[in-house]
C-alpha positions as CSV (number, residue, x, y, z in Angstrom):
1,X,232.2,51.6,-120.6
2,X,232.4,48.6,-122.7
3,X,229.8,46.6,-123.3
4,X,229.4,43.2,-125.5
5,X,226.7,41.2,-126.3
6,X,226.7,37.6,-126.8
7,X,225.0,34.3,-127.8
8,X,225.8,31.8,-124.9
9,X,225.3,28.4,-125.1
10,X,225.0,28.0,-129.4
11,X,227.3,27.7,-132.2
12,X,225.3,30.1,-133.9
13,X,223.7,34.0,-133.8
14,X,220.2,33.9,-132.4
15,X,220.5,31.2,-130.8
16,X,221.3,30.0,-127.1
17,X,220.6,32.6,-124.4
18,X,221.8,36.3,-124.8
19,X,223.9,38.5,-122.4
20,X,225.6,41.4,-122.0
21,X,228.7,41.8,-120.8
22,X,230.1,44.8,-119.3
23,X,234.1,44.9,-118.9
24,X,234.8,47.9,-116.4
25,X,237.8,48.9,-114.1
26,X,235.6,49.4,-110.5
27,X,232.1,48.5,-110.2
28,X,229.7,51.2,-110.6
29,X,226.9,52.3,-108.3
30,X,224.7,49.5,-108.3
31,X,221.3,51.2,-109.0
32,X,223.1,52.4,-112.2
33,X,224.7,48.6,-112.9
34,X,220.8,48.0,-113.0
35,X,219.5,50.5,-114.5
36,X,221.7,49.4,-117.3
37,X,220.2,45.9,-116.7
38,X,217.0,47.1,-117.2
39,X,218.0,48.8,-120.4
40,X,219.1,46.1,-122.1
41,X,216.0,44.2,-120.8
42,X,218.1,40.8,-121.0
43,X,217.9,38.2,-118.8
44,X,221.3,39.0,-117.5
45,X,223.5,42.0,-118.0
46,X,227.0,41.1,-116.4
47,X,230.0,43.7,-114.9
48,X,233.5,42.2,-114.2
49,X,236.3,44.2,-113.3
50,X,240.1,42.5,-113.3
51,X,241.6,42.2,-109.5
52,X,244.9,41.3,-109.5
53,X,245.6,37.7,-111.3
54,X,241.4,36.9,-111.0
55,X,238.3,38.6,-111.4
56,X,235.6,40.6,-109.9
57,X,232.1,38.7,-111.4
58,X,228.5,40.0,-111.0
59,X,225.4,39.9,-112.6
60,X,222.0,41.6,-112.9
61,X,218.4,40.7,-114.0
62,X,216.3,43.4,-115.2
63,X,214.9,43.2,-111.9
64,X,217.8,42.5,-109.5
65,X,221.1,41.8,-108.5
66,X,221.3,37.8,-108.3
67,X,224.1,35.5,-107.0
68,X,224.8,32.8,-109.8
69,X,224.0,33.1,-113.5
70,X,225.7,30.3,-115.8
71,X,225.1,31.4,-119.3
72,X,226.3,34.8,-118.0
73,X,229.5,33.6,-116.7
74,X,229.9,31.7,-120.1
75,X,229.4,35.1,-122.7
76,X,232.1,36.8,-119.3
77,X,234.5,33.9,-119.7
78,X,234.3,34.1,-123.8
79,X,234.5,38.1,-124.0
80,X,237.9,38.0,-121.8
81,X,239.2,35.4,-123.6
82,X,238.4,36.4,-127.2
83,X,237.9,40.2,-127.0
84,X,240.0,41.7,-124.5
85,X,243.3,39.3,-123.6
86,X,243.2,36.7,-126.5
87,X,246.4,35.0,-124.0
88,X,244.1,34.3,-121.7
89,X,243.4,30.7,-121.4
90,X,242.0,30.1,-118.4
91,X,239.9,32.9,-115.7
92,X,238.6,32.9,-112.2
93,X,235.6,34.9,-111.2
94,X,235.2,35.8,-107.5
95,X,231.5,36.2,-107.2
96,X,229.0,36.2,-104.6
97,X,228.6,31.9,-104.8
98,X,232.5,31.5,-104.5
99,X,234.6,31.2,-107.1
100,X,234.1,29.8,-110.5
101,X,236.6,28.6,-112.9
102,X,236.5,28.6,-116.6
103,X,239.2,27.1,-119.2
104,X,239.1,27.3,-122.9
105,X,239.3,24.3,-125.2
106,X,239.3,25.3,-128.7
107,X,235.6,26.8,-129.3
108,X,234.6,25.3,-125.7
109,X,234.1,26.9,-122.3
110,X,234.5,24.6,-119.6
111,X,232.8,26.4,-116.5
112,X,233.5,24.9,-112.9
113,X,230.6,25.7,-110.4
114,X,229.3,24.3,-107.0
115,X,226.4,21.5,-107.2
116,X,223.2,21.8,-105.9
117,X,221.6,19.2,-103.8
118,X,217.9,17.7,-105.2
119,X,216.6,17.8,-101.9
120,X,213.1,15.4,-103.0
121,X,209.9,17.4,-101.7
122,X,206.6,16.1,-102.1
123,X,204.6,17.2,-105.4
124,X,202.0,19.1,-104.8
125,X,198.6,20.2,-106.9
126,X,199.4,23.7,-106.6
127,X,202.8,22.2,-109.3
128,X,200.9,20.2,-111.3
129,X,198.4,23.2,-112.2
130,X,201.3,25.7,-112.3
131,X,203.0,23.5,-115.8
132,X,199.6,22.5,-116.5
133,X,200.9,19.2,-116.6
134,X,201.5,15.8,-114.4
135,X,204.4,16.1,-112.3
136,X,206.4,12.8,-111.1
137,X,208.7,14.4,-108.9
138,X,209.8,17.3,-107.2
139,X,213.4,18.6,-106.0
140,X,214.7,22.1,-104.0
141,X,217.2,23.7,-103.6
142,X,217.7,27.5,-104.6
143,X,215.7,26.4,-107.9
144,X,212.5,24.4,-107.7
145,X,212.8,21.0,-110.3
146,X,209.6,19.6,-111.4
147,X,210.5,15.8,-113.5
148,X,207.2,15.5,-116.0
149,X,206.5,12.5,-117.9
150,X,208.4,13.0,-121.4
151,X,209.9,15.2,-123.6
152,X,207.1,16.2,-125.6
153,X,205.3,17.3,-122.8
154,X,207.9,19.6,-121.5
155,X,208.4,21.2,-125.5
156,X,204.4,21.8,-125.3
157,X,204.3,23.3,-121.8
158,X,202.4,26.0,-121.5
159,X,203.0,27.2,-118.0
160,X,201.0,29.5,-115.7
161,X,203.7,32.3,-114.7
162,X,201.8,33.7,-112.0
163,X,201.0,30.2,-110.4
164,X,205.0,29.5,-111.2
165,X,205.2,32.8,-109.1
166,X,204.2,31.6,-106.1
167,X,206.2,28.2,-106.0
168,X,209.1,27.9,-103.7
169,X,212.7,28.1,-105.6
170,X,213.9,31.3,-107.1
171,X,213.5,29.4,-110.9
172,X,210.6,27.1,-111.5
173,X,212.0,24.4,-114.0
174,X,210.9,21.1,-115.6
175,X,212.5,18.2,-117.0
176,X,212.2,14.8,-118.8
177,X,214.5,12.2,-119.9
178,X,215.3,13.1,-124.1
179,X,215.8,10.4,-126.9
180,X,218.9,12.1,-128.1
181,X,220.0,13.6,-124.7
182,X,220.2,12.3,-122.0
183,X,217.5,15.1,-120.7
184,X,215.5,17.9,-121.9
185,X,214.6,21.0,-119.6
186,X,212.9,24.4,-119.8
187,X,213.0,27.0,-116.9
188,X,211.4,29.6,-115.9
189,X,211.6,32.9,-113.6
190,X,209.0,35.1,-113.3
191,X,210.5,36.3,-109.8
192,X,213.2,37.8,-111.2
193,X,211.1,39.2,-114.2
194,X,212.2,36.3,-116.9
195,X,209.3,34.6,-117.8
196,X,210.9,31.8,-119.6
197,X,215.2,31.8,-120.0
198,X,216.5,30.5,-123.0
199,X,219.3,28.4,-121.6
200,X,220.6,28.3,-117.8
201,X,223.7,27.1,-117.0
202,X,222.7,27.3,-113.2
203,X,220.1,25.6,-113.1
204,X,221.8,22.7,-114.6
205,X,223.9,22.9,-111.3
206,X,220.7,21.3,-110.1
207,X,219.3,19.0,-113.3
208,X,222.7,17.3,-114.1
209,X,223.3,16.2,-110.3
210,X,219.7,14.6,-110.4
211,X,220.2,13.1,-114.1
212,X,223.6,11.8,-113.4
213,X,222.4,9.8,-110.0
214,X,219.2,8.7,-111.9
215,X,221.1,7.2,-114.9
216,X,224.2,6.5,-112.8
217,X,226.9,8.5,-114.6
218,X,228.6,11.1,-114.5
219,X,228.3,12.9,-118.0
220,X,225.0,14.2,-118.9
221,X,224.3,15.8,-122.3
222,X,221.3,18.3,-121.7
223,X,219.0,20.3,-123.9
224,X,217.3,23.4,-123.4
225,X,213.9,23.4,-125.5
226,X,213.2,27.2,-125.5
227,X,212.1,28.8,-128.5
228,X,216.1,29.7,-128.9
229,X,217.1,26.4,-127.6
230,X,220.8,25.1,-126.7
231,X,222.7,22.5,-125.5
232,X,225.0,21.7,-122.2
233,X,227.9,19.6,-122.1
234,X,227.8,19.0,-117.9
235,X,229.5,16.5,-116.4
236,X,229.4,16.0,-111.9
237,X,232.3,15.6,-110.1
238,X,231.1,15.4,-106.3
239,X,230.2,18.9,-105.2
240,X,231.1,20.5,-108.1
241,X,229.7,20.3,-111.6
242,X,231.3,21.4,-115.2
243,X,229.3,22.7,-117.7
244,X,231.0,23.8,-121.1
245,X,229.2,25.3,-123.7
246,X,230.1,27.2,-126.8
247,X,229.5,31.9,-127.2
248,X,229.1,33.5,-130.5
249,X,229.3,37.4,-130.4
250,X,227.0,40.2,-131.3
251,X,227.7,43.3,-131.0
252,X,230.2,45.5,-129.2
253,X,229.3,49.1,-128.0
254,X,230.3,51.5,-125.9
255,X,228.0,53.0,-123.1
256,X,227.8,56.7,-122.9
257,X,227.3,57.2,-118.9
């Protein structure tokens, strides 16, 4: 099995959010898909298969099997194109939140996902001493979106995970309006064993819909302001949302199972 590992979401090495990517011909057994998960200890370790003129998409945490993973779907989407069929311009991933389509523009991957909806919720104390921190407003939908005051406070946050833990939303994360972006977010998911992800496409599926009716555009520039950081080109389009980032590789290997 061949595996790839690679910097989503940066121009750079070391930067963005690392995945691995695992290019196979039929899925395997899925306790060994994550065991091999849980060996790479990554926030996401993906397996796609080709099926006829698409793909077969999936991806696991070191703790589970999930249903959408952005950054993921960004190294997939870069391996196929750059690695294994450098023809390929354009892929689409069946997976278990529909299917996703991704097109290449020079060093850029334009991904095509489904929006979430920021349902508003009321803020509650239980949030505010979770991010340690005053929350504004809240939003739901599979992710939990707490708006803070500024940017600086969401660089300094020093969350409690287990509080986080216990908050609705699969993802926990918290955002600001930026002076160079039109936002700033970090997220985190301690459900799904990640304490904090470096940079999450999904979730954006969720912060660019709010940004973009708050500002009343449609193109929102976002940064992620982990330790690894990177930046998200997303842009709404009624229920859907595209989000194109650049992937760097890593390393290839191959598995011995």
């Amino acid at each position: 099995m061949k595996q790839f590992i690679v910097d989503a979401f940066t121009e750079k090495l070391f930067g963005g959010n690392p995945a691995a990517v695992c290019v196979v011909e039929n899925f395997p057994p899925e306790e060994l898909m994550l065991n091999i998960a849980r060996e790479n200890n990554l926030s996401e370790t993906a397996f796609v298969m080709r099926d006829g003129e698409s793909f077969r998409l999936r991806w696991f945490t070191p703790a589970a099997e999930i249903n959408f993973c952005g950054h993921a779907t960004l190294a997939t989407a870069f391996v196929l194109m750059t690695q294994v069929d450098k023809n390929l311009s354009a892929v689409t991933f069946d997976t278990l939140s529909g299917k996703f389509f991704v097109e290449r523009h020079g060093n850029f991957f334009e991904m095509n996902f489904p929006a979430y909806t920021p349902k508003k919720i009321p803020v509650t104390a239980e949030m505010c001493d979770a991010v340690h921190a005053k929350v504004l407003e809240a939003y739901i939908d599979r992710d939990l979106l707490m708006v803070l005051e500024n940017a600086e406070t969401v660089e300094k946050l020093s969350p409690d995970l287990d509080a986080l833990e216990k908050l609705d939303g699969l993802i926990q994360a918290v955002t600001a309006p930026d002076k160079n972006f039109d936002c700033v977010s970090r997220v985190f998911a301690p459900k799904i064993k990640v304490p904090e992800d470096p940079v999450t496409g999904s979730t954006h599926c969720l912060i660019a819909p709010y940004w973009a009716n708050k500002f009343g555009k449609t193109k929102i520039l976002a940064r992620q302001a982990s330790r690894r950081g990177g930046i998200l080109h997303c842009e709404v389009a009624g229920e859907r949302v595209k989000i194109s980032g650049s992937a760097v590789l890593f390393s290839v290997a191959d598995l011995k199972i």
